[in-house]
One Martini backbone bead per residue (centre of mass of N, CA, C, O) as a GRO file, in nm:
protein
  268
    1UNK     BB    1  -0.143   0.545   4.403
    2UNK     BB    2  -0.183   0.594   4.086
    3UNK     BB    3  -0.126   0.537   3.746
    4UNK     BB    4  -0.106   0.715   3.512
    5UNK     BB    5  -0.211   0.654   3.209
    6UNK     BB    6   0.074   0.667   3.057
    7UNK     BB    7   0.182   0.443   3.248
    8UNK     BB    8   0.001   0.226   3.169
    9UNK     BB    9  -0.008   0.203   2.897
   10UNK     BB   10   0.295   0.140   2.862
   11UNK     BB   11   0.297  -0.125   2.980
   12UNK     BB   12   0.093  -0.245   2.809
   13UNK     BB   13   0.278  -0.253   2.567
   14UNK     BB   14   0.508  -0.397   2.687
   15UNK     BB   15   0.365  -0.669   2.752
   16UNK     BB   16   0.284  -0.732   2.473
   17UNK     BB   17   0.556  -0.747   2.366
   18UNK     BB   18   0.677  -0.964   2.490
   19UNK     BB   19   0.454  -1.166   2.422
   20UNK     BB   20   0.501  -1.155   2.164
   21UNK     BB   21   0.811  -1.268   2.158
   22UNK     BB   22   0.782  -1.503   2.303
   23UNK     BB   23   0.577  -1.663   2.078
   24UNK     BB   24   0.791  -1.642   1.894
   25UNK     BB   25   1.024  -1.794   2.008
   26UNK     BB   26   0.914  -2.051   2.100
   27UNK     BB   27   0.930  -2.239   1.833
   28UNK     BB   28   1.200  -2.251   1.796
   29UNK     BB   29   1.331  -2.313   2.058
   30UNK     BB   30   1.201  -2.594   2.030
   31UNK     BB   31   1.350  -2.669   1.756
   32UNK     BB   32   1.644  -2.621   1.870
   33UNK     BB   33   1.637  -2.837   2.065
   34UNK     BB   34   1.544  -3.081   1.912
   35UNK     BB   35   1.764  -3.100   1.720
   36UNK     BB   36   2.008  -3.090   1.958
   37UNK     BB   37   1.875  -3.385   2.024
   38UNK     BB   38   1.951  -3.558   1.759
   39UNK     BB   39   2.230  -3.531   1.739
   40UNK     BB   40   2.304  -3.738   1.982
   41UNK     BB   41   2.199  -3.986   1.720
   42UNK     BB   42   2.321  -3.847   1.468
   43UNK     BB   43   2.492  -3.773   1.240
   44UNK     BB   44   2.638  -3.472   1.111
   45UNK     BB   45   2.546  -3.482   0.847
   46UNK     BB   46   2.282  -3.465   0.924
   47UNK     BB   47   2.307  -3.323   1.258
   48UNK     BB   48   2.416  -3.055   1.318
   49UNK     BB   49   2.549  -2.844   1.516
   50UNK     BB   50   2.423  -2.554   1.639
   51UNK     BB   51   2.731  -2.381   1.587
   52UNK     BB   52   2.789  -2.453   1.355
   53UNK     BB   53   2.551  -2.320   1.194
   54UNK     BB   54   2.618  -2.026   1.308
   55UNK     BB   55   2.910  -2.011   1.215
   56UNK     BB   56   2.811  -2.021   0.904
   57UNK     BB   57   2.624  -1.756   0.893
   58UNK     BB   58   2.846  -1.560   0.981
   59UNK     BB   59   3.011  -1.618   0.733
   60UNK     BB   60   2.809  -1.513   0.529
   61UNK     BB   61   2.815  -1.198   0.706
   62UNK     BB   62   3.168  -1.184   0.646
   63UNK     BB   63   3.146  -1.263   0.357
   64UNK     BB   64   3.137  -1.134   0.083
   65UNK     BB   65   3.080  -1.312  -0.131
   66UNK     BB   66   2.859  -1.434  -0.006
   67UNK     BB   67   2.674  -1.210   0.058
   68UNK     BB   68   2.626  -1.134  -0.244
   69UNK     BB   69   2.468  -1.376  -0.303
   70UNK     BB   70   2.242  -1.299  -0.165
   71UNK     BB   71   2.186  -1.011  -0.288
   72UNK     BB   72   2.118  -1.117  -0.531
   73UNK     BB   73   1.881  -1.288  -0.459
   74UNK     BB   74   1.701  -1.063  -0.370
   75UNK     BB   75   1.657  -0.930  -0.588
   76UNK     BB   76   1.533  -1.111  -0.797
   77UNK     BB   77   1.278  -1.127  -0.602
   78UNK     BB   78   1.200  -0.833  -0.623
   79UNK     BB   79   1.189  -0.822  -0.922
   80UNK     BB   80   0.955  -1.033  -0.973
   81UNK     BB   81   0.745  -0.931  -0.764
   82UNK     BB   82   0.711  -0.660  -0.900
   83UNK     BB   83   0.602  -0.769  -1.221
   84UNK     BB   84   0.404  -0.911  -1.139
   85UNK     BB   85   0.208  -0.651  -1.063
   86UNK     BB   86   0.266  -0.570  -1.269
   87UNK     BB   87   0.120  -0.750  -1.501
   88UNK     BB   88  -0.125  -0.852  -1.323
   89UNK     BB   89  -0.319  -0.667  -1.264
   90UNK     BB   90  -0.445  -0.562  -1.522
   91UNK     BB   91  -0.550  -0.846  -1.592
   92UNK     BB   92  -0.736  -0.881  -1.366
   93UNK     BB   93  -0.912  -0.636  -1.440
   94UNK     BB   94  -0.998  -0.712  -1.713
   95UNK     BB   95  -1.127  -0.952  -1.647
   96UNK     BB   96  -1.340  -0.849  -1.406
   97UNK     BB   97  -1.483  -0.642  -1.646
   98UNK     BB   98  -1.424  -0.882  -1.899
   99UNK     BB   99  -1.584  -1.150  -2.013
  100UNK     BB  100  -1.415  -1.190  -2.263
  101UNK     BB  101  -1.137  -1.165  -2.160
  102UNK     BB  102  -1.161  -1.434  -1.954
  103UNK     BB  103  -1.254  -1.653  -2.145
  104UNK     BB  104  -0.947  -1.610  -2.280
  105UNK     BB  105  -0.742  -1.606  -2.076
  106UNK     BB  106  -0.777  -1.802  -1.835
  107UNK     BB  107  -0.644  -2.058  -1.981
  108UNK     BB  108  -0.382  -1.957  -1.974
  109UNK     BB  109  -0.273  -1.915  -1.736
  110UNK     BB  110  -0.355  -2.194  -1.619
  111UNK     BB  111  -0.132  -2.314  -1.791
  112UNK     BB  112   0.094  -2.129  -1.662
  113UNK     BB  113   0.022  -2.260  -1.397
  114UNK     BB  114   0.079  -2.582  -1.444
  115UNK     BB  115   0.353  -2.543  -1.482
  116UNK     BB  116   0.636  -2.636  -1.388
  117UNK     BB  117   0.923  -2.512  -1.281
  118UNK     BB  118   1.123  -2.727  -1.426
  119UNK     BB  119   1.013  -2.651  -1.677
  120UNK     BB  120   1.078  -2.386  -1.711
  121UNK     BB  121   1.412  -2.411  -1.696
  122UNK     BB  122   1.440  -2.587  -1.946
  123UNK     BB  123   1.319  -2.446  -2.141
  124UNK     BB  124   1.509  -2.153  -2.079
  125UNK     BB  125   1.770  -2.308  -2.186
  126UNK     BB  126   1.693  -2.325  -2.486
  127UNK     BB  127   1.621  -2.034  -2.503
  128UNK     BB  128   1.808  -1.874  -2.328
  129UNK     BB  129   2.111  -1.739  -2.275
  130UNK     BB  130   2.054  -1.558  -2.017
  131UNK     BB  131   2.061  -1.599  -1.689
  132UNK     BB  132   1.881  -1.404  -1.617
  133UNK     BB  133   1.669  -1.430  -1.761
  134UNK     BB  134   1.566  -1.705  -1.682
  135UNK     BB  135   1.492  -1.614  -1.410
  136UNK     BB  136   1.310  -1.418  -1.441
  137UNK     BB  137   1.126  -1.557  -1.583
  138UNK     BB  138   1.035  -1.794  -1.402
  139UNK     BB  139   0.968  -1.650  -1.234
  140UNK     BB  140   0.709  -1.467  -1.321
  141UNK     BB  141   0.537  -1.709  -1.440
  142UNK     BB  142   0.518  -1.796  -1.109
  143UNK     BB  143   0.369  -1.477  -1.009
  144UNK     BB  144   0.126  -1.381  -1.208
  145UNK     BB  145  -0.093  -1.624  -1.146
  146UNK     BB  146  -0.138  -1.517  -0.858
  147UNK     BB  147  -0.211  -1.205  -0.914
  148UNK     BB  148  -0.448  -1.245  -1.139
  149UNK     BB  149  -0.619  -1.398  -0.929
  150UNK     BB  150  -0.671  -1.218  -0.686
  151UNK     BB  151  -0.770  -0.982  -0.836
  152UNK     BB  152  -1.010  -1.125  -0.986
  153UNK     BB  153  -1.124  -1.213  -0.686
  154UNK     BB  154  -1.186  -0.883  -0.644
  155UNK     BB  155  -1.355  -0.789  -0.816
  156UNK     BB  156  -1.546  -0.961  -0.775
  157UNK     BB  157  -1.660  -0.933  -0.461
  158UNK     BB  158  -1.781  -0.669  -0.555
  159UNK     BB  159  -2.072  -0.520  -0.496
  160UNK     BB  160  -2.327  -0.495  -0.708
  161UNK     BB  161  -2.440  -0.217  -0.553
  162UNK     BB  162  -2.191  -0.049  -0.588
  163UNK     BB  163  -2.165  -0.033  -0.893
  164UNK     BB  164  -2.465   0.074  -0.968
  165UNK     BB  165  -2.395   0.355  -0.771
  166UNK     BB  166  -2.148   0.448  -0.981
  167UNK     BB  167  -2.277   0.456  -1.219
  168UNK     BB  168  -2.546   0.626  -1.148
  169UNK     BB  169  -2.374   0.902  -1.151
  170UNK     BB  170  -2.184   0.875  -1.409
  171UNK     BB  171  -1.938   0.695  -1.428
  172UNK     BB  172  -1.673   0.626  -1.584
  173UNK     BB  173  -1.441   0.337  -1.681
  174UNK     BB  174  -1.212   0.516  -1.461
  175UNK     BB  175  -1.372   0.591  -1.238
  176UNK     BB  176  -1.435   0.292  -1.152
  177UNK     BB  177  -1.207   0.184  -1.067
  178UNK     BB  178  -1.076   0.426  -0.893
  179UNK     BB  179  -1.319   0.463  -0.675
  180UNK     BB  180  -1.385   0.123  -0.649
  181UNK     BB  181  -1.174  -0.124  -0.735
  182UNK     BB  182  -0.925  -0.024  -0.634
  183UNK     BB  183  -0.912  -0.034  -0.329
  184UNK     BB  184  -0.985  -0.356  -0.318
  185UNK     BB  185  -0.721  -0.438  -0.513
  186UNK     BB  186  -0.524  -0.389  -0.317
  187UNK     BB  187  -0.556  -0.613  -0.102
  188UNK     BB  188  -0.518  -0.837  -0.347
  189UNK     BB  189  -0.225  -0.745  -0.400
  190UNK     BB  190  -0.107  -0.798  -0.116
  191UNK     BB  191  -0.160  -1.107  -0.142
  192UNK     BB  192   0.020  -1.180  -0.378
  193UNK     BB  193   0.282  -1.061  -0.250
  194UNK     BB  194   0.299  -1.275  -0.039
  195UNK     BB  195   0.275  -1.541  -0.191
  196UNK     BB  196   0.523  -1.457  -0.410
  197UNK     BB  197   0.744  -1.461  -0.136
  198UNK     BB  198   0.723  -1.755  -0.164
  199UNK     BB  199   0.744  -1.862  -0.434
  200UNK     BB  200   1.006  -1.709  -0.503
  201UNK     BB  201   1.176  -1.895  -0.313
  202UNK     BB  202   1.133  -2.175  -0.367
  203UNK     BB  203   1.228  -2.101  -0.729
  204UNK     BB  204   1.496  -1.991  -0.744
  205UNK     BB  205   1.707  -2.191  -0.686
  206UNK     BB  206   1.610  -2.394  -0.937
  207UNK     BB  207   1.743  -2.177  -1.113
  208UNK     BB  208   2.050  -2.113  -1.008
  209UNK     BB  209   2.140  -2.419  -1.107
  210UNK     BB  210   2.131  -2.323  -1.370
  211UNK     BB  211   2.436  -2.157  -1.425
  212UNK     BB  212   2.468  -1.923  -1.205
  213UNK     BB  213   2.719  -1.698  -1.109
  214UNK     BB  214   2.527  -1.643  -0.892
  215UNK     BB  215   2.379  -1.727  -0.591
  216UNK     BB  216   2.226  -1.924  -0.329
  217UNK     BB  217   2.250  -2.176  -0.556
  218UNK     BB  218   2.545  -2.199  -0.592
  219UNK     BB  219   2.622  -2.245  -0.307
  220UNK     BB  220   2.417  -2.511  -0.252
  221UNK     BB  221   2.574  -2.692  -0.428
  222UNK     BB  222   2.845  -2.656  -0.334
  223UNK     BB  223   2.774  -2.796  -0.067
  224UNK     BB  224   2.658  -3.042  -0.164
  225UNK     BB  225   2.907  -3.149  -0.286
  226UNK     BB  226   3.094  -3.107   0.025
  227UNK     BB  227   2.882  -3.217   0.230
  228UNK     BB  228   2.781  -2.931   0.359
  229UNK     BB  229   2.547  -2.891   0.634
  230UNK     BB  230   2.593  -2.640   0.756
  231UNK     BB  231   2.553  -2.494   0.527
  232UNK     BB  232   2.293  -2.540   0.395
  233UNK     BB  233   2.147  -2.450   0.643
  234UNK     BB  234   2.232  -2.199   0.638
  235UNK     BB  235   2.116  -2.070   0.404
  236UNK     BB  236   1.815  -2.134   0.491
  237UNK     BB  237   1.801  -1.939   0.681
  238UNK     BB  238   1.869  -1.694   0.490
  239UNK     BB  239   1.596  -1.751   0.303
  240UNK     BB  240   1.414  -1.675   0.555
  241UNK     BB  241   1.480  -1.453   0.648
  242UNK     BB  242   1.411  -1.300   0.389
  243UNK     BB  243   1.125  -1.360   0.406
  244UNK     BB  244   1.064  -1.247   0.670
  245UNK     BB  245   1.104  -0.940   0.569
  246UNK     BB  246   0.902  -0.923   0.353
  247UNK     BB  247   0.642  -0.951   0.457
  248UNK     BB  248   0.712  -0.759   0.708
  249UNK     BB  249   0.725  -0.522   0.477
  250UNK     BB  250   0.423  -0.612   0.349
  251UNK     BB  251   0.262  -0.532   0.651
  252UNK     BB  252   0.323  -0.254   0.658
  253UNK     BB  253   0.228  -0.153   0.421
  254UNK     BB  254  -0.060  -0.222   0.411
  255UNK     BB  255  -0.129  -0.115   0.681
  256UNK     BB  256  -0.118   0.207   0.539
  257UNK     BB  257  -0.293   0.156   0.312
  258UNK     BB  258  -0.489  -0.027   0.500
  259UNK     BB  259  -0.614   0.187   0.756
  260UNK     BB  260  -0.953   0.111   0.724
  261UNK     BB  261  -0.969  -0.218   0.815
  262UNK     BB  262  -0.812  -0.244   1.031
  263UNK     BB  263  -0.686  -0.475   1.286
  264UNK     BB  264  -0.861  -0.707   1.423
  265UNK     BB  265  -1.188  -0.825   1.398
  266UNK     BB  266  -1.279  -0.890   1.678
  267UNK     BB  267  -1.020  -1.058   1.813
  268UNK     BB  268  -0.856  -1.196   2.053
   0.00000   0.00000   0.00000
């Protein structure tokens, strides 16, 4: 006798999960593997064993001072990559609606996209006494023209005949932004947003280092003084932790703001 669709189906979802599942953790399961085989061959101190390092992620998930340190830190990504948003689509807007705008801005942009983060640490500390805003500034500076520029290259794209045809309607230029613009202007979004939580994962720690009194830039000083090779690679666990959970609350969001998009798009 045949099996209802229902369950059918569910099977089908079932499977689909678990290869999923399998997939995602092969890559590391074979990483751990390797690693816990150079233990056997290089000292302690270079490859620590994987227990150790267990050890110590258990220790910061149960030490509120260090938890603490890492939620400060998540803010600070959380705070960075929000004000890019906010700060980058309107100029990228303006760039791609506006030639004589383009023309002005783009170089300035350009200018402060080619900055090194630690020359912008360095400025910074300079510049402003307060910790917090040293690193808000440096996240930002280095956040902002990746949004400006998605932003302003998801505008060029969009064909110049629905343009002339949202025009030819008689839409004012917020009409035209409304209507047409921001639709695709989203999905450029989503995209600077995902690249933005990876850039200020790796420049908050280089920001952190210089003075800031919480936050995992200075835990991971501190066991670098310590010669702390467990804790350190804890940490970085930690921090990878948090890209990947940001990540995929951000594909999440696409998923349901941008499900006119689809899903596979024909691939295998």
């Amino acid at each position: 006798m045949a099996n209802p669709p229902s369950a059918s189906s569910g099977n089908a979802r079932l499977r689909q999960t678990s290869l999923w599942l399998f997939k995602s953790i092969l890559p590391f399961a074979a990483l751990a593997a390797l690693w816990q085989f150079a233990t056997l061959f290089f000292p302690a101190f270079l490859f620590p064993d994987l227990l150790h390092i267990v050890r110590d992620v258990g220790q910061i998930f149960t030490s509120w001072d260090m938890l603490s340190a890492a939620l400060v830190t998540w803010g600070r990504l959380i705070f960075a990559v929000a004000v890019s948003l906010v700060i980058g689509i309107p100029i990228g807007l303006a760039m791609g609606l506006s030639r004589g705008i383009d023309d002005f801005v783009r170089p300035i942009v350009k200018f402060i996209m080619g900055v090194p983060a630690l020359n912008w640490v360095i400025i910074v500390v300079i510049w402003f006494g307060s910790v917090e805003l040293r690193i808000s500034f440096v996240l930002v500076m280095l956040c902002v023209p990746i949004t400006v520029f998605c932003v302003y290259d998801g505008v060029r794209a969009i064909d110049r005949k629905l343009t002339d045809m949202v025009l030819s309607f008689g839409a004012s230029r917020l009409q035209h932004v409304r209507l047409l613009l921001w639709p695709y202007v989203k999905a450029s979004a989503f995209t600077a947003t995902k690249l933005n939580v990876g850039n200020a994962i790796r420049t908050v720690i280089v920001a952190e280092l210089v003075g800031a009194p919480s936050g995992i830039g200075r835990e991971l000083d501190m066991a670098k003084n310590l010669f702390d090779m467990p804790m350190v690679l804890a940490w970085t666990l930690v921090m990878v932790t948090m890209g990947f959970i940001m990540s995929f609350g951000i594909e999440q969001a696409e998923r349901v703001v941008l499900r006119w998009r689809g899903g596979s798009h024909g691939r295998e």
